[in-house]
C-alpha positions as CSV (number, residue, x, y, z in Angstrom):
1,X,216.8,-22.9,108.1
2,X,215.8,-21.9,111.8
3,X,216.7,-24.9,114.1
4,X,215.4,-25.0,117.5
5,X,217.2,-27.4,119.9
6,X,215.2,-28.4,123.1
7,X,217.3,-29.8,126.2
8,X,216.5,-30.0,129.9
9,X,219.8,-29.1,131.6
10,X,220.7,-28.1,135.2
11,X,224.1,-29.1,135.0
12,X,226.4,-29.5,132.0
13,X,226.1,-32.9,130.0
14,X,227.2,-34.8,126.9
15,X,224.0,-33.7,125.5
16,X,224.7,-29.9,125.9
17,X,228.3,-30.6,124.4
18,X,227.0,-32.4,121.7
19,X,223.8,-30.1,120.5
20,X,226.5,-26.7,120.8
21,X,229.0,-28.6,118.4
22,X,225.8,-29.9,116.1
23,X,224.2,-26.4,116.0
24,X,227.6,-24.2,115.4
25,X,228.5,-26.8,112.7
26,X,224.7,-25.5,111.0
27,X,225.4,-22.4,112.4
28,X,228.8,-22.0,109.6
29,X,226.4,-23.6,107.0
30,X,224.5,-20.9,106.9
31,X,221.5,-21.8,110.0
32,X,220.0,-19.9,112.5
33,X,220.3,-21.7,115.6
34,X,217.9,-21.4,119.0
35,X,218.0,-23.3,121.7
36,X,215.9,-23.7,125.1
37,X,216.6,-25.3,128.1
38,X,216.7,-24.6,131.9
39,X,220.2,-23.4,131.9
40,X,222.9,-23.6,129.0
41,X,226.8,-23.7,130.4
42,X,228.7,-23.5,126.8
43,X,229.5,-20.9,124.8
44,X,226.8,-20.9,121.4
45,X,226.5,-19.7,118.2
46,X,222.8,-19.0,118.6
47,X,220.0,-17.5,120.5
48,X,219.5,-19.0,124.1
49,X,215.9,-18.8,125.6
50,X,215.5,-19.9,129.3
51,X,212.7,-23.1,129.7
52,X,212.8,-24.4,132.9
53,X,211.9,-28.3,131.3
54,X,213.4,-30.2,133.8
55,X,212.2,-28.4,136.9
56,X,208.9,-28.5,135.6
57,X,208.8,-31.8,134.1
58,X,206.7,-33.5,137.5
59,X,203.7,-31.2,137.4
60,X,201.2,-31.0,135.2
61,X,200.5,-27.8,134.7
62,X,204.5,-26.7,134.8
63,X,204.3,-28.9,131.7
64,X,201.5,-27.1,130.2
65,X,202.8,-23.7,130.4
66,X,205.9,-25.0,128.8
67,X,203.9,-26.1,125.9
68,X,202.8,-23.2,125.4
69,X,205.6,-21.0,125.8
70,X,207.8,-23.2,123.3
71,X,204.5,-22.7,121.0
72,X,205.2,-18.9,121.2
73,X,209.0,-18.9,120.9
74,X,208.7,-21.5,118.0
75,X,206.3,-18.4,116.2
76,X,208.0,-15.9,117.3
77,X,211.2,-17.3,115.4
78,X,210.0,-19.0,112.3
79,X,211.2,-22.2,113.7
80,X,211.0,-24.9,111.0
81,X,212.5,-28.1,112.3
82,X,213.1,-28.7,116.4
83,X,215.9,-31.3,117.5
84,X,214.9,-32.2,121.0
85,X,217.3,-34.3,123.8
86,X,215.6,-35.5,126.4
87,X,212.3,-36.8,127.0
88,X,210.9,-34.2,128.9
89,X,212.0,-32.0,125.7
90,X,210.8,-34.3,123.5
91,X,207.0,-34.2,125.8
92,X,207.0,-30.9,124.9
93,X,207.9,-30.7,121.3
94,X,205.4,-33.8,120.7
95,X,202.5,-31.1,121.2
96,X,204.1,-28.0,120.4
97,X,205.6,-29.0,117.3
98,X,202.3,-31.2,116.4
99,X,200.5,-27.6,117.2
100,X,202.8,-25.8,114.9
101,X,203.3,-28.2,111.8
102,X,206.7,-28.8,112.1
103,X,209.1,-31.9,112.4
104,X,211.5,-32.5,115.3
105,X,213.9,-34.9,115.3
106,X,215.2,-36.7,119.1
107,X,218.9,-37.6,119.9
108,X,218.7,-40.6,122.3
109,X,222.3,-40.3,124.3
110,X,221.7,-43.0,126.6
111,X,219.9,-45.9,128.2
112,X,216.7,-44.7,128.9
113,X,214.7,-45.9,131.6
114,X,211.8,-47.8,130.9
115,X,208.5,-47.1,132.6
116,X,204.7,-48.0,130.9
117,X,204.4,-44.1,130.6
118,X,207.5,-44.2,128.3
119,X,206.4,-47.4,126.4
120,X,202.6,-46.0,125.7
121,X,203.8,-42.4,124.8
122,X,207.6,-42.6,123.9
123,X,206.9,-39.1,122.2
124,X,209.9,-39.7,120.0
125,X,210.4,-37.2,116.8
126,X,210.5,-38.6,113.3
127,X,213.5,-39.9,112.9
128,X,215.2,-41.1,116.3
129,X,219.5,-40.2,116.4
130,X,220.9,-43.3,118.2
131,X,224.8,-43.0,118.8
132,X,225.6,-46.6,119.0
133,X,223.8,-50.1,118.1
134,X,223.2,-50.8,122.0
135,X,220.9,-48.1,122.2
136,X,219.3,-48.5,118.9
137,X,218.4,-52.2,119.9
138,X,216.9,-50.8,123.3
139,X,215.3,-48.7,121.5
140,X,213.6,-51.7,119.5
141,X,213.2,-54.0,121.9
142,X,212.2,-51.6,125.2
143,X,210.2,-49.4,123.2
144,X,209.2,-50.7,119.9
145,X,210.3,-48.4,118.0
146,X,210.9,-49.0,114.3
147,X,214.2,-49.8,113.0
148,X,213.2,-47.8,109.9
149,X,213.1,-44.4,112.1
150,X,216.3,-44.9,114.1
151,X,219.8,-43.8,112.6
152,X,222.9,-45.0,114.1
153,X,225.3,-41.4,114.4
154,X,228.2,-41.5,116.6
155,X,228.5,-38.5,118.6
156,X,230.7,-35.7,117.0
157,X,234.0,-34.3,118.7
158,X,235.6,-31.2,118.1
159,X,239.6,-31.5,117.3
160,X,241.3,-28.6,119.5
161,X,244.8,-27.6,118.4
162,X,245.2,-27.0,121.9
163,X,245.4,-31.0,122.7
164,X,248.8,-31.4,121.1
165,X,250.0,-28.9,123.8
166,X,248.3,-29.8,126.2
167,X,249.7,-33.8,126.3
168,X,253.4,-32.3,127.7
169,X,251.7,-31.4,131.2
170,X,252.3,-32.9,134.0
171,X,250.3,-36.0,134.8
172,X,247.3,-35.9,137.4
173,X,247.4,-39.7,137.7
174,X,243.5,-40.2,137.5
175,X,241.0,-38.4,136.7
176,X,237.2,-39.2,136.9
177,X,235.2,-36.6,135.3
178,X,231.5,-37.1,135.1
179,X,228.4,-35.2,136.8
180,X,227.5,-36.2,140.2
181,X,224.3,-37.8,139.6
182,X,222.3,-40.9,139.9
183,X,224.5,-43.7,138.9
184,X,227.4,-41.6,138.0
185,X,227.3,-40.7,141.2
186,X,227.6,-43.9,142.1
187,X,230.6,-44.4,140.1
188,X,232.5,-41.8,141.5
189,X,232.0,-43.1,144.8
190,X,233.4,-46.5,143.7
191,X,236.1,-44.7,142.4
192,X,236.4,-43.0,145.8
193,X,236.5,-46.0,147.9
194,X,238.7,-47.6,145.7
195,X,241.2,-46.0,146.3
196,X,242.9,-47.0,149.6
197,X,243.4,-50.7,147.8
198,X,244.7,-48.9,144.3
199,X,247.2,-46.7,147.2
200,X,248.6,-50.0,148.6
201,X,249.5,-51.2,145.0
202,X,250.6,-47.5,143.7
203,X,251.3,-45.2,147.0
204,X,251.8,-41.9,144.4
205,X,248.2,-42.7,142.9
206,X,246.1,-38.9,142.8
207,X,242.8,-39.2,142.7
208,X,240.6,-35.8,140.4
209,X,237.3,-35.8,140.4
210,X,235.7,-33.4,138.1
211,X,232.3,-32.2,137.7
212,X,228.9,-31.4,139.5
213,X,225.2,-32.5,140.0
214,X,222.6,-33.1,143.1
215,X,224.8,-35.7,144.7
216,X,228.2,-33.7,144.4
217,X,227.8,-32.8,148.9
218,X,227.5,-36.6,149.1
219,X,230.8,-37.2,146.6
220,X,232.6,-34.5,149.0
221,X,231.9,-35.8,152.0
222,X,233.2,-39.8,150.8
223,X,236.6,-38.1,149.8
224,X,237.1,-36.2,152.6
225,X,236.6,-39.1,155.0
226,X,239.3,-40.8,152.8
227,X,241.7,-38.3,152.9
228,X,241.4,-37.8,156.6
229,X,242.9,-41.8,156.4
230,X,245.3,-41.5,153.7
231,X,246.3,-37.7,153.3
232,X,245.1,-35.4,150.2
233,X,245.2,-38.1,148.1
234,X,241.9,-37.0,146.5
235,X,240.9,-33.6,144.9
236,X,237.7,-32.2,143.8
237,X,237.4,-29.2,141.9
238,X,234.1,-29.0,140.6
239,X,232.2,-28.6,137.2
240,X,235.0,-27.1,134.4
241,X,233.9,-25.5,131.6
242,X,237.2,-27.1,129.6
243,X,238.3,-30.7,130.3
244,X,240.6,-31.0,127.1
245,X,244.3,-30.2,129.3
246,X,242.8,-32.1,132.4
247,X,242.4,-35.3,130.3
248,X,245.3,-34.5,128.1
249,X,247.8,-34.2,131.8
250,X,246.0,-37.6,133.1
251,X,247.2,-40.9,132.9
252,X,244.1,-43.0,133.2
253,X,240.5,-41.2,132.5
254,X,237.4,-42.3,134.0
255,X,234.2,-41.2,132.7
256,X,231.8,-41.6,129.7
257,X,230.0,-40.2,126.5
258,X,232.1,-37.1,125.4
259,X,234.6,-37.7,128.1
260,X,235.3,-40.7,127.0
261,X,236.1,-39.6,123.0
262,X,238.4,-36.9,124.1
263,X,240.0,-39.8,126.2
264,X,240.6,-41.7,123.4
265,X,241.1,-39.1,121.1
266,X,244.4,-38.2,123.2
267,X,245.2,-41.8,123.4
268,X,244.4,-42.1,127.2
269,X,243.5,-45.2,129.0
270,X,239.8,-45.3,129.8
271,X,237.4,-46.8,132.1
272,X,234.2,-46.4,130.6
273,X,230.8,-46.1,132.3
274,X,226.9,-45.4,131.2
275,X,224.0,-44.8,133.4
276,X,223.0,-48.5,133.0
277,X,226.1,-50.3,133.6
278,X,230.4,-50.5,134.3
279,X,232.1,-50.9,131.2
280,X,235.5,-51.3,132.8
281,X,238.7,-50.7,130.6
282,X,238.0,-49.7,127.0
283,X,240.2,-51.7,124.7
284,X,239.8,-53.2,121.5
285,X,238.3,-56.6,120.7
C-alpha cells in the first residue's frame, strides 16, 4: 500500500516523531511510505516532498495551491490512503483526498483549540486516532464528533538499546525539553524563573533546556538575565535531533508527549505539561 502522511512542521514535534516511527513500522511490512510537510527533521524510510502547509495555512490562495499540488503528488504516487496530523493537513486532504477517492485517516496529538471555523468544518478523516481518553472526550464534547469514529491509540515509542548505556552518565540535574512555542514556551519560562527559589533549596540544581521554536530569542534572553544573578546555572543548547542520553543522564525531566514516554520509559521523574494545561509530577494514582 502507498501511504501518504501529511504534517505541517517548522520545527520538530511529537507528531513528526510519531508519523516517522508509524510509517518505518509500514515501511518493514512491506509499504511505501510518502510524506509532505514544510520541513521534515528525522531520518525516514520514505519519500519526503516539501509542502509549505503551515506557512500557507492563513491565505487563501496559499491554501489553494496546496490543494492542488497534494492532488498532483497523490497521482503521481498511486497514493491509496493519506494519514494527516494537523488541521491545516487535514484542510487539505479534506479536498484533495475527496478529489481523488481516497480515505485519510487524522491523528489528533493534542488539545485542539476550539474556534466556530473548527466546530462547522472540523475536516477530520474517517476514523479520528486519539492517544488518550482526555482528547477523545474533547473531541466529543468540543467538536461533536462521533464516538464511533474515534480510536483511543497511545502513541508508539521506539526501545533503543542505546538507553541502557546511556543511564551510567553523568546527571544534568533537570532538563526541560520541549519546543519554544506558545504555551510551551510559557512553560519553559516558568521553569526559568523558577529557578532562583529551587537554587535556595538545592544550590547544585543545573537547569537544560532543550529545543527550539518562534519564542526560543525570548527563552534566551529570560535565562540569561538569570544567570547574570546566579551564575551559569542555566544552559540552552537548542533543538537535538536525539534526546534519548539527555533524558537518560537527567535526574528530573520536564516536558510532554514523546518526551514524556522516554521519561518514563528510563524511569525518570517527570513533570508533565500539554498545550492546555500543567500537569505537574506524573505519578501513579
Amino acid at each position: 500500500m502507498n501511504i501518504l502522511h501529511i504534517l505541517s512542521q517548522e520545527f520538530l514535534t511529537g507528531a513528526e516523531t510519531y508519523a516517522v516511527l508509524l510509517g518505518n513500522f509500514f515501511t518493514k511490512q512491506g509499504n511505501l511510505l510518502f510524506y509532505t510537510s514544510d520541513k521534515m527533521h528525522r531520518n525516514i524510510e520514505g519519500k519526503f516532498y516539501p509542502l509549505p502547509i503551515h506557512r500557507n495555512n492563513k491565505s487563501l490562495f496559499g491554501r489553494i495551491k496546496n490543494i492542488i499540488r497534494l492532488i498532483f503528488l497523490i497521482k503521481k504516487e498511486g497514493i491509496e490512503i493519506c494519514h494527516t496530523h494537523s488541521r491545516a493537513g487535514s484542510f487539505l486532504a479534506y479536498f484533495a483526498c475527496k478529489f481523488c477517492r481516497i480515505p485519510y485517516v487524522t491523528t489528533v496529538h493534542g488539545m485542539l483549540p476550539v474556534h466556530f471555523s473548527s466546530k462547522i468544518f472540523p475536516c477530520f478523516g474517517r476514523i479520528v486516532i486519539a492517544p488518550s481518553k482526555i482528547i477523545k472526550d474533547h473531541l466529543i464534547n468540543e467538536f461533536g464528533i462521533n464516538e464511533k469514529r474515534i480510536r483511543v491509540i497511545p502513541h508508539p515509542i521506539e526501545v533503543k538499546t542505546q538507553e541502557q548505556e546511556a543511564r551510567d552518565k553523568t546527571p544534568l540535574e533537570i532538563a526541560y525539553i520541549s519546543r519554544m512555542n506558545g504555551p510551551k514556551a510559557d512553560c519553559a519560562l516558568l521553569a526559568i524563573e523558577s529557578m532562583p527559589k529551587v537554587l535556595s533549596s538545592i544550590p547544585k540544581t543545573r537547569l537544560l533546556i532543550v529545543g527550539d521554536g518562534k519564542r526560543s530569542k525570548e527563552v534566551k534572553e529570560a535565562l540569561e538575565r538569570i544567570n547574570k544573578v546566579m551564575g551559569e546555572v542555566i544552559t540552552f543548547i537548542g533543538w537535538q535531533d536525539s534526546i534519548t542520553e539527555i533524558i537518560a543522564s537527567s535526574e528530573i525531566i520536564i516536558g510532554s508527549g514523546y518526551v514524556g514516554l522516554e521519561a518514563l520509559l528510563l524511569e525518570k521523574p517527570l513533570i508533565c505539561f500539554g498545550e492546555a494545561r500543567l500537569g505537574g509530577l506524573f505519578k501513579e494514582k
